[in-house]
Structures are given as C-alpha cells and as structure tokens.
C-alpha positions in Angstrom: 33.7 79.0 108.5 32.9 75.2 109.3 34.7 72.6 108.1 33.7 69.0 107.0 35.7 66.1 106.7 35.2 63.8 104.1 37.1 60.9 103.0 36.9 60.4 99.3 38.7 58.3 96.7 42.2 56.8 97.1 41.7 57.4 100.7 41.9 60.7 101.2 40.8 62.8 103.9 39.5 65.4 102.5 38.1 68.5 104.4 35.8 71.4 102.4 34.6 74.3 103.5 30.6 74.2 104.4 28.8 75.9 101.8 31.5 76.2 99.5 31.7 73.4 96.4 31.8 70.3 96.5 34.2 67.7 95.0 32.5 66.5 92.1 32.6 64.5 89.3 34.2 66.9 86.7 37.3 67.0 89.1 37.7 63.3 89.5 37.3 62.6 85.8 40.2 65.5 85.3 42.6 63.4 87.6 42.3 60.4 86.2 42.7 61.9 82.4 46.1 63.0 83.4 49.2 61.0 82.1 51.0 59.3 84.4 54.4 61.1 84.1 55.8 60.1 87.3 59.6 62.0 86.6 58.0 65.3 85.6 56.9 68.5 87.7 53.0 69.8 87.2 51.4 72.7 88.3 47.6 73.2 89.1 45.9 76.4 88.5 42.5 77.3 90.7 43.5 74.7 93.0 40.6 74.9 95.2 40.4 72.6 98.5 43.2 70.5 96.8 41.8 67.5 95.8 42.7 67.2 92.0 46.3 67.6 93.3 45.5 65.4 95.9 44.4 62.6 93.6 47.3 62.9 91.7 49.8 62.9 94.1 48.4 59.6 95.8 48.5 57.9 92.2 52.1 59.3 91.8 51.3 60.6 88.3 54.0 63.6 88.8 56.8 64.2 90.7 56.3 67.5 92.4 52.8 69.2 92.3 52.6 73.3 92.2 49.2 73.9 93.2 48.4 77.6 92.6 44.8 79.0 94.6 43.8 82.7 94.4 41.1 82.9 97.4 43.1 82.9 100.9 40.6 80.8 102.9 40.8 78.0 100.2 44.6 78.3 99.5 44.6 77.7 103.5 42.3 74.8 103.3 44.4 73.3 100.4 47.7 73.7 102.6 45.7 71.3 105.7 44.7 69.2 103.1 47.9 69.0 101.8 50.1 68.4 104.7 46.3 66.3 106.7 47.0 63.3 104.0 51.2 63.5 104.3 51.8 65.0 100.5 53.6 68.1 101.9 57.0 66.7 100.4 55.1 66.4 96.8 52.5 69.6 96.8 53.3 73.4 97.2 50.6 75.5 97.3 51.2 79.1 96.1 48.5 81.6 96.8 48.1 84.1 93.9 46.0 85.0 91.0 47.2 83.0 87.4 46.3 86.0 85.6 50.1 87.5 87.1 52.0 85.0 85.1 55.3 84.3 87.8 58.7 84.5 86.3 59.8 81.7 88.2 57.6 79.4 87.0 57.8 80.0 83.1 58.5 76.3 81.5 59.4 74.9 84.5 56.6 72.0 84.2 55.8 69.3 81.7 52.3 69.2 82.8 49.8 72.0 83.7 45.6 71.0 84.7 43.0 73.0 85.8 39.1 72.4 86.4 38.4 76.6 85.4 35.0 78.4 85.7 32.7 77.3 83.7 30.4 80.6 83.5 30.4 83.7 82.3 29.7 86.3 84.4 26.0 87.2 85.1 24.9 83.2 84.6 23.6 81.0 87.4 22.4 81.4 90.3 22.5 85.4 91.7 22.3 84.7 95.2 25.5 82.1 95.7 28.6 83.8 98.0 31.3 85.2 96.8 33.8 82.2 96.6 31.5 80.2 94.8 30.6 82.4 92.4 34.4 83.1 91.7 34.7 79.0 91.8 32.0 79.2 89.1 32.3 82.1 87.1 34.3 84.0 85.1 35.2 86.5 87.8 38.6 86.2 88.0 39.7 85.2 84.3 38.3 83.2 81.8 39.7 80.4 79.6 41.5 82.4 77.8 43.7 83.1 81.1 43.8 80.0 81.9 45.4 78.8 78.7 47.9 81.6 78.8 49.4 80.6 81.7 49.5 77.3 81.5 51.2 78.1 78.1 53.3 80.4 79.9 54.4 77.5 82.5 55.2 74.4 80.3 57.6 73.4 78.8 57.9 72.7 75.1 56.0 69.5 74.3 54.2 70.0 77.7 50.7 68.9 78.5 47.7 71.6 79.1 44.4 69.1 80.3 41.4 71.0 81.4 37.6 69.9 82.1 35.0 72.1 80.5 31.5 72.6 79.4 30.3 71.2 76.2 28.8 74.5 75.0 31.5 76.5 75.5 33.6 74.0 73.6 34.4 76.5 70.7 35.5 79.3 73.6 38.2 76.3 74.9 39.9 75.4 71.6 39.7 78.8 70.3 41.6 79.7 73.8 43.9 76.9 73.8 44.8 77.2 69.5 45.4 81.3 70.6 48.3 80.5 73.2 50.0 78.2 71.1 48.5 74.5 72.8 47.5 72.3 70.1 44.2 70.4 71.5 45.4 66.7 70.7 42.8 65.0 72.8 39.2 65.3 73.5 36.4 63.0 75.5 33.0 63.9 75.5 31.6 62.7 78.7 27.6 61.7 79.1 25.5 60.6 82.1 23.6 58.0 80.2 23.4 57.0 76.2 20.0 58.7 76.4 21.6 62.3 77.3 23.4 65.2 75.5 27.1 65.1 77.1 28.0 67.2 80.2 31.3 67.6 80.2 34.1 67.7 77.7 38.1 67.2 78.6 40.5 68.1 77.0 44.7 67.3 76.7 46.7 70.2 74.3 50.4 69.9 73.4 52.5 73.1 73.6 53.8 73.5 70.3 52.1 70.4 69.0 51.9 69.6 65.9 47.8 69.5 64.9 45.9 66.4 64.9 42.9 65.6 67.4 42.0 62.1 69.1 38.3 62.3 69.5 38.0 59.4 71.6 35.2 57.5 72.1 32.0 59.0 74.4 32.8 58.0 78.1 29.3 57.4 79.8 28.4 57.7 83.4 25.9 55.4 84.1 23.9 52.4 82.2 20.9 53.8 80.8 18.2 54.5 83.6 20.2 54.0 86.1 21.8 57.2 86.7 22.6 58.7 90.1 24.0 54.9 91.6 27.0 54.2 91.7 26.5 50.2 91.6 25.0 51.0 88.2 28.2 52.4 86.3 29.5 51.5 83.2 32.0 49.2 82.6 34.5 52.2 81.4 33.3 53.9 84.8 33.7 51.2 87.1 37.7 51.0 85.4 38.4 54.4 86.2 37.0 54.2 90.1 39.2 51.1 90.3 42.4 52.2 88.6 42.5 56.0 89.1 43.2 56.1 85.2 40.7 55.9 82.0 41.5 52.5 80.2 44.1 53.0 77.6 41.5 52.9 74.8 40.9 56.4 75.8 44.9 57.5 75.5 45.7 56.8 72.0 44.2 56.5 68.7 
C-alpha cells in the first residue's frame, strides 16, 4: 500500500496510508481539548496512523502515551510515525482490539482519548475498503466499548475525552454515565454561526461527581467564509497557534 508523507501541525511528519483516512479536523480539535497533564501516563484507543498521539506528545500534555491500534497495517504505520518524528521514548503502540480489556493496563492512566467510529453499521458509503469502514463504523465496538475500557484503564478521578457526532450525542453520555465516567465537559463545535454543529467533544471524570460545563459553541470559520483557513475565528486561530482551546473553554 502507498504511503504519503505529510507534514502537518507542530511539525510533524506525518505519513498515511493512500486511500485510507485522512487526518482531519475532529482529530486536531480532540488533541488540543486534552489537559495538559504533563506528570501523568495516557492511553489512546483506535490509534490510527498516530497523529492524535503524536500531537500530544510534541505539546508534552502527558508523560508516557499508550497508543492502542487494532488493524496491523495501521498499528505499523503508527510505530514509523512514532519513532519518524523521535517520540519512541514517549509513545508505545500496542496492537490489539480494546474490546479485550488488558490486565495490565487496568488504572494505570490518568488520562484515556479516543476519536471512535462514528457509524453504525450499514451507514455511509457501501463501497469504502475494509479499514475505512472499520475506521468509520461500528465494526469493531461501538461507544459503549470504548467507554468501558477507558473506564477500565483510568485511574480514579481520571479523564475519558472523546470527539463525537452531534446526533448520536444521547448514545455518548448514555455510554459514558453506564461505565461509571461522569460527562463534566461538553463543546459543541460549528463550521460557521449559520450551521447546525458537526461535532461534539466531550471530557468525563471516572467517578465524578455530576455536574456538566456546557461551554460556549466553538466555531470554525467566520460566516461565509468557510473552507479557508485565513478566514478562522478568533477562538480558531488560538487553538492553531497554541495547540490548546483558550481557557474560556476549560472551566466554568
């Protein structure tokens, strides 16, 4: 399978497999919600090409990075990506499926993210290969599994933050209030003032007590000027240049 190199934010080298999905917007929005917690361990789950990781690790919001990948080819890509921009002392990558909870990594990290499938199965496009559509869909485990195990791998008090579809929004919380992370955070994230949002994130507490920060909406772009970048918004532009949403966005 071909290869393409592409260098992306804090200058990383990134390479992706032709065909396969792109680094998008969803995943650089996820890295910069994370908390900088630059003592504590995290753990990734559906890893991908590495990037979110990647974007972490070059910010130093964590200590050590587990980043956990079920398909080989992309687990292997993660690996060249990992050790191609010099992060092989701060990222593992584990290839395995986060439905088989590991003993050895139950509450072992303070922080646990993960940019899941959005779809269930039978949605989108029919004709899409097979690692996309396990990229996409709900092939492999749903939210549900993905809030188990990071339930399963933080620690008490630990952090769960996860990008998502608005209109599954009720499928999330229901997922995250089942496996005992209390959603304590939310952004709703727009293209432009004159759309319905796009994308929802979300940080949960293990064991937290409840309580939600709806923040205020994070839009993309000024109105009628989507799709360039020189036309961002002001909140935009200030997570491109700090790696971090403004701390408007991390308390009430």
């Amino acid at each position: 399978m071909t290869e393409k190199p592409e260098k992306i934010n804090d200058d990383i080298m990134l390479l992706q497999n032709a065909g396969s999905l792109a680094f998008g917007t969803d995943a650089y929005l996820l890295s910069a919600y994370l908390r900088s917690a630059p003592k504590q361990t995290a753990c990734e789950l559906g890893a991908g090409s590495g990037v979110i990781s990647l974007l972490a690790a070059a910010r130093g919001k964590f200590a050590h990075i587990t980043a956990v990948e079920l398909q080989q080819p992309l687990a292997s890509l993660a690996v060249r990506n990992v050790e191609k921009n010099g992060f092989s002392d701060k990222i593992d990558v584990i290839c395995a499926d986060i439905r088989q909870i590991a003993p050895d990594l139950r509450e072992r990290f303070g922080a646990v993210f993960s940019n899941p499938p959005y779809l269930p199965c039978g949605c989108g496009r029919e004709n899409e290969n097979e690692s996309n559509a396990i990229s996409r869909h709900e092939v492999c485990g749903g939210i549900a599994d993905f809030a188990m195990t990071a339930a399963a791998y933080l620690r008490y008090g630990g952090l769960f933050y996860t990008v998502y579809r608005p209109d599954r929004l009720p499928a999330l919380l229901l997922a995250c209030r089942q496996h005992r992370l209390e959603p304590k955070r939310m952004t709703l994230v727009f293209p432009t003032i004159h759309h319905t949002p796009s994308l929802v994130l979300l940080e949960a507490k293990k064991h937290g007590a409840p309580g939600l920060f709806l923040t205020k909406p994070l839009i993309i772009y000024r109105a009628g000027m989507e799709q360039k970048n020189e036309n961002y918004t002001d909140d935009m532009n200030y997570i491109y240049e700090n790696g971090a949403f403004h701390e408007q966005y991390q308390k009430p």
